[in-house]
C-alpha positions in Angstrom: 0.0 0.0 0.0 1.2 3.6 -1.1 2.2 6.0 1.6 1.3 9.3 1.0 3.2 11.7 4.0 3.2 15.3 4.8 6.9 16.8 6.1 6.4 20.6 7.5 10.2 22.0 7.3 8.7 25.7 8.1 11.0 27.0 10.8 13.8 24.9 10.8 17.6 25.8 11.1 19.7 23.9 8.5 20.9 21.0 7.9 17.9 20.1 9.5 15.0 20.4 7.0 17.8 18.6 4.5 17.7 15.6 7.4 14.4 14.9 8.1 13.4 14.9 3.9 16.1 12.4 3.7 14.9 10.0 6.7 11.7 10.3 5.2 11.9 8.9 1.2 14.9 6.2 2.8 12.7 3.7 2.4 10.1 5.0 -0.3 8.6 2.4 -2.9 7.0 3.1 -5.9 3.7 4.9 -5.2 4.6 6.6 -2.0 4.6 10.3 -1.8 5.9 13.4 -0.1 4.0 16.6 0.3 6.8 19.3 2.2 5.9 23.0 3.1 8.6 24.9 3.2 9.2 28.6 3.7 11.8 28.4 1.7 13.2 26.7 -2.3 15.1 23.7 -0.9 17.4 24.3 -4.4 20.1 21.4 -3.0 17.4 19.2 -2.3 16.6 18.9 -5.7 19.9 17.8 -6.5 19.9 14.9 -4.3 16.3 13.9 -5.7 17.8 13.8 -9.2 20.8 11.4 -8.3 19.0 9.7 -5.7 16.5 8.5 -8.5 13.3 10.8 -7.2 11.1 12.9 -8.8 10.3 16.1 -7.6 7.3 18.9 -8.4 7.1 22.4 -6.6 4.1 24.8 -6.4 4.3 28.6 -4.5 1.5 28.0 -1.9 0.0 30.7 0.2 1.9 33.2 2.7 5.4 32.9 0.6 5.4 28.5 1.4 6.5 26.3 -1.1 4.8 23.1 -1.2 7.4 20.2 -3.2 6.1 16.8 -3.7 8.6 14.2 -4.3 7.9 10.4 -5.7 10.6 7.6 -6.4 10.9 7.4 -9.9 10.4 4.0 -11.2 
């Protein structure tokens, strides 16, 4: 079964945000998901995504917060 989490990062000090994003897709499997707010563009994030084999999509949400989802890509 899919797993479809939700990381708020808003208000963290670095490397922090970094750290908990990767503890979080460690284990993903095709089909799970992660939807993180940030106050911020994560830009070195999406770095590791790419060589790490993830996909990633980011939308400007409300009040200056980015919302990224990321997905293993298969």
């Amino acid at each position: 079964m899919a797993r479809h989490l939700t990381l708020d990062i808003r208000d963290l000090e670095p490397p922090e945000p970094l750290d908990r994003v990767l503890t979080a897709i460690a284990d993903f499997r095709h089909g799970d998901t992660l939807r993180i707010l940030s106050d911020f563009e994560p830009m070195p994030l999406y770095r590791i995504l790419e060589r790490d084999g993830f996909r990633h999509h980011v939308e400007s949400g409300a009040d200056a917060t980015f919302e990224i989802t990321v997905w293993a890509d298969p």
